[in-house]
C-alpha positions as CSV (number, residue, x, y, z in Angstrom):
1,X,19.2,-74.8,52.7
2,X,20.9,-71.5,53.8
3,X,17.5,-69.4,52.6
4,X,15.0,-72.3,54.3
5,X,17.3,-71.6,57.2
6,X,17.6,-68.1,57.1
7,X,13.4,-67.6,56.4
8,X,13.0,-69.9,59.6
9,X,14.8,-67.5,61.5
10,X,13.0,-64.1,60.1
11,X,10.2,-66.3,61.2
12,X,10.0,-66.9,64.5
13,X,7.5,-64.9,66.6
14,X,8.8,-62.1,68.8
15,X,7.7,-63.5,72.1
16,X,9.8,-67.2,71.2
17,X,12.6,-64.7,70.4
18,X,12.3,-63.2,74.2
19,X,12.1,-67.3,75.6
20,X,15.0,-68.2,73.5
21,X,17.2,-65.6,74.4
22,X,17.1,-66.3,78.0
23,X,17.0,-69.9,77.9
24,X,20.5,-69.2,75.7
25,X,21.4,-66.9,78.4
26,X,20.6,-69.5,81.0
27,X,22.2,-72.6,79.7
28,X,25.9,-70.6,78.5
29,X,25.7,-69.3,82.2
30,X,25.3,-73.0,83.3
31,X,28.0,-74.0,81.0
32,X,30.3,-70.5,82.5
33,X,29.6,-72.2,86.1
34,X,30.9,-75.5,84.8
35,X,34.4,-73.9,82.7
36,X,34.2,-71.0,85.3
37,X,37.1,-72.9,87.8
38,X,39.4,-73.6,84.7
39,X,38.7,-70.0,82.7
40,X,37.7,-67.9,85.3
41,X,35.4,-65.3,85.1
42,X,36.7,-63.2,82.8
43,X,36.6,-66.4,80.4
44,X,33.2,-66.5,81.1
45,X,32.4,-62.7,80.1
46,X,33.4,-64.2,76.4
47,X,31.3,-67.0,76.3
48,X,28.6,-64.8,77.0
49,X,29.3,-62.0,74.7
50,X,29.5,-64.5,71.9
51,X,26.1,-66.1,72.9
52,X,24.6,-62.3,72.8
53,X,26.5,-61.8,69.2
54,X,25.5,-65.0,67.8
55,X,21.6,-64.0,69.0
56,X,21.8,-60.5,67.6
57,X,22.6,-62.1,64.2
58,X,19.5,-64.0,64.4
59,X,17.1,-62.3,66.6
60,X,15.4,-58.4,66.4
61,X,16.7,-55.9,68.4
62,X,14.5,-56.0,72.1
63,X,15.2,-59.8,72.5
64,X,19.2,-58.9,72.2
65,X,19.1,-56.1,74.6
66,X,17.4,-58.0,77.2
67,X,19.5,-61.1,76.5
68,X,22.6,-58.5,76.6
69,X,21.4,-56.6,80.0
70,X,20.8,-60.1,81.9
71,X,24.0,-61.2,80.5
72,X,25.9,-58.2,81.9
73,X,23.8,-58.9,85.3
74,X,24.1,-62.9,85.0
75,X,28.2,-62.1,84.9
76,X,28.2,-60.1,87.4
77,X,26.3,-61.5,90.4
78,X,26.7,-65.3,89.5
79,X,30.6,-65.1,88.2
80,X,32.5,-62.2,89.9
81,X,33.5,-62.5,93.3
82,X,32.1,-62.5,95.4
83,X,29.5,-64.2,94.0
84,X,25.5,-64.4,94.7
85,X,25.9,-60.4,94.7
86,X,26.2,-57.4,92.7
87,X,29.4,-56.5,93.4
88,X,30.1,-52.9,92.2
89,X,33.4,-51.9,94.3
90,X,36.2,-53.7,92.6
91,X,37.4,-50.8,90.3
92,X,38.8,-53.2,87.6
93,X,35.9,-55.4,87.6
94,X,33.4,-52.9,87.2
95,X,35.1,-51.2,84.6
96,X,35.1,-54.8,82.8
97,X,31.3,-54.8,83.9
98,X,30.8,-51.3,82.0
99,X,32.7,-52.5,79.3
100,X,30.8,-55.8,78.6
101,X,27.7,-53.9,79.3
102,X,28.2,-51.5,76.7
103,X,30.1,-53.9,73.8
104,X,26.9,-56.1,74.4
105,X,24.6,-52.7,73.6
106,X,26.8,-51.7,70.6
107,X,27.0,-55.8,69.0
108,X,23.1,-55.5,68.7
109,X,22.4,-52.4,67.7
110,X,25.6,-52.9,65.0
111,X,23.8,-56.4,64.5
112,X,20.3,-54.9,63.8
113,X,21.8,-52.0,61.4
114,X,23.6,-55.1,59.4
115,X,20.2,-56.7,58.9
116,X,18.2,-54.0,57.8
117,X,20.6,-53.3,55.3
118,X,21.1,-56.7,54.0
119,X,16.9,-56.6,54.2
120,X,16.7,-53.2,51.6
121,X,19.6,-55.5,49.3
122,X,17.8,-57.7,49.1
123,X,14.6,-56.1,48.4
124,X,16.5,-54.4,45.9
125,X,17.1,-57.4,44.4
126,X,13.9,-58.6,43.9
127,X,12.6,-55.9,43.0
128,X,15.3,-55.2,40.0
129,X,14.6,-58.9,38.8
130,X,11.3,-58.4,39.0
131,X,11.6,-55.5,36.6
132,X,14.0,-57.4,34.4
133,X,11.4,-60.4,33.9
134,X,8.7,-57.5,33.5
135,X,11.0,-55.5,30.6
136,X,12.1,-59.1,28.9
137,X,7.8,-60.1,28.5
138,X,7.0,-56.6,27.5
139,X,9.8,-56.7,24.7
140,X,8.3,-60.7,23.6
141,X,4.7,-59.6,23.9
142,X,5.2,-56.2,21.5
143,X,7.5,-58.5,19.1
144,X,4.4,-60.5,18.9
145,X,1.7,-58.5,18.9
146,X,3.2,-56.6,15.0
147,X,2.6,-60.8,13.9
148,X,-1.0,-60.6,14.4
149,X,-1.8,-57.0,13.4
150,X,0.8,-57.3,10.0
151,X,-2.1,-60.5,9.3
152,X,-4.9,-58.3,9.5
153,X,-3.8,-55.4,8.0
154,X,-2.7,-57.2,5.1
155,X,-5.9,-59.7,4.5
156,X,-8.0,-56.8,4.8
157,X,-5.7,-55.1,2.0
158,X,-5.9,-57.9,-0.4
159,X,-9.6,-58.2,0.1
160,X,-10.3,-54.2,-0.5
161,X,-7.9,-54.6,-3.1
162,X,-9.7,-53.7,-6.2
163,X,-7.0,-55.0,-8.7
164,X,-7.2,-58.2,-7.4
165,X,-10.5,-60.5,-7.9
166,X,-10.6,-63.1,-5.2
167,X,-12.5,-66.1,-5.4
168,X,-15.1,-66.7,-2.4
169,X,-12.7,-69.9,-1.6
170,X,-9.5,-66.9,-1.2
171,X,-12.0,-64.5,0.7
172,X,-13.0,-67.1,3.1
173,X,-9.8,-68.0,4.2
174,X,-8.5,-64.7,4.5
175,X,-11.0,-63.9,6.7
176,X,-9.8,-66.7,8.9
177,X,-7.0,-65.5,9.0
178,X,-7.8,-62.4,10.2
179,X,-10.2,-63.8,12.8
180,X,-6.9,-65.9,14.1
181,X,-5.0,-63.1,14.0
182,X,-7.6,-61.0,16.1
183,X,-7.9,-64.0,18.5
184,X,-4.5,-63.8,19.0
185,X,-3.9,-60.0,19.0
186,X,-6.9,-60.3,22.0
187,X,-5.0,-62.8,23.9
188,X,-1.5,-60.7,23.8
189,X,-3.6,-57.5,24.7
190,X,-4.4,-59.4,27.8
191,X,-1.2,-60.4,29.0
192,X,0.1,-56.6,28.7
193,X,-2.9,-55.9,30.8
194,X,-1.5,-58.4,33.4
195,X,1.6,-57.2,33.0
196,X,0.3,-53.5,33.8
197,X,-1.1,-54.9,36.9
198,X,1.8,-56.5,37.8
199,X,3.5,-53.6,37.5
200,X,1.4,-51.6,39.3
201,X,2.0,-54.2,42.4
202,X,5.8,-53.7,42.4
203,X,5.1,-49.9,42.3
């Protein structure tokens, strides 16, 4: 459930990532305005840096730096007195308004690093089970390919054999057996030739 999760996430376009970071935005900043008289705003700064970290787990790296700028703006004009203005004069507050700003900036690009690197693991991953499946087939397909060619080899040596008179009943079914053998020996040619192109995609 965690990996259906996870894909849905990778997975959703890059303008739905813009539209779902602001309506995030929008409704914790409805939810500040509501806790805002018991928290205060400072309480509210929280509740909106946790929404911007919980989006830069999820979301690229644009959609969290807008979400993280309007956050920083949302705070300031809606939450810190006085409100319905950018209020840039309080020494204290616009130090916390710096500060919020630039943990905001930081979360996402830390966020984004996290990702990618967890991406190339991952990729890693695959790749080295890929290779393992690819190494455990080779070894199975060239233990049975020496089946097939050991049959061949040796009906064709009993029939040249001079010192040996077969009767046509002996000749015929060695024969068969060799055209089994080929058959077979044709079929596990194949599959190292899919193999070979299946390497060839991983390179």
């Amino acid at each position: 459930k965690q990996k259906i999760k996870s894909k849905f996430l990778r997975d959703i376009p890059i303008p739905a990532q813009y539209s779902l970071s602001i309506t995030v935005l929008f409704g914790i900043a409805l939810l500040g305005s509501w806790l805002n008289p018991a928290i205060g705003y400072r309480g509210v700064a929280l509740f909106m840096l946790l929404a911007v970290s919980i989006l830069a787990v999820v979301f690229d790296i644009l959609p969290v730096l807008l979400a993280a700028v309007l956050s920083a703006l949302t705070w300031n004009y809606f939450f810190i007195p006085p409100i319905y203005e950018f209020n840039f004069e309080n020494k204290e507050d616009m130090f916390l308004f710096v500060m919020y700003f630039f943990i905001a900036m930081v979360n996402a690009a830390l966020s984004l690093k996290v990702k990618d690197r967890n991406r190339k693991l991952r990729e890693k991953e695959e790749k080295e089970k890929a290779i393992a499946f690819y190494n455990t087939i080779l070894n199975s397909l060239s233990h049975e390919l020496r089946t097939p060619i050991a049959t061949i080899i040796g009906s064709i040596d009993a029939i040249n054999d001079q010192n040996r008179i077969l009767t046509s009943n002996q000749k015929s079914e060695l024969k068969h057996e060799i055209s089994k053998a080929a058959l077979r020996l044709e079929q596990h040619v194949e599959n190292l030739l899919g193999l070979s192109r299946l390497e060839s995609g991983m390179v």
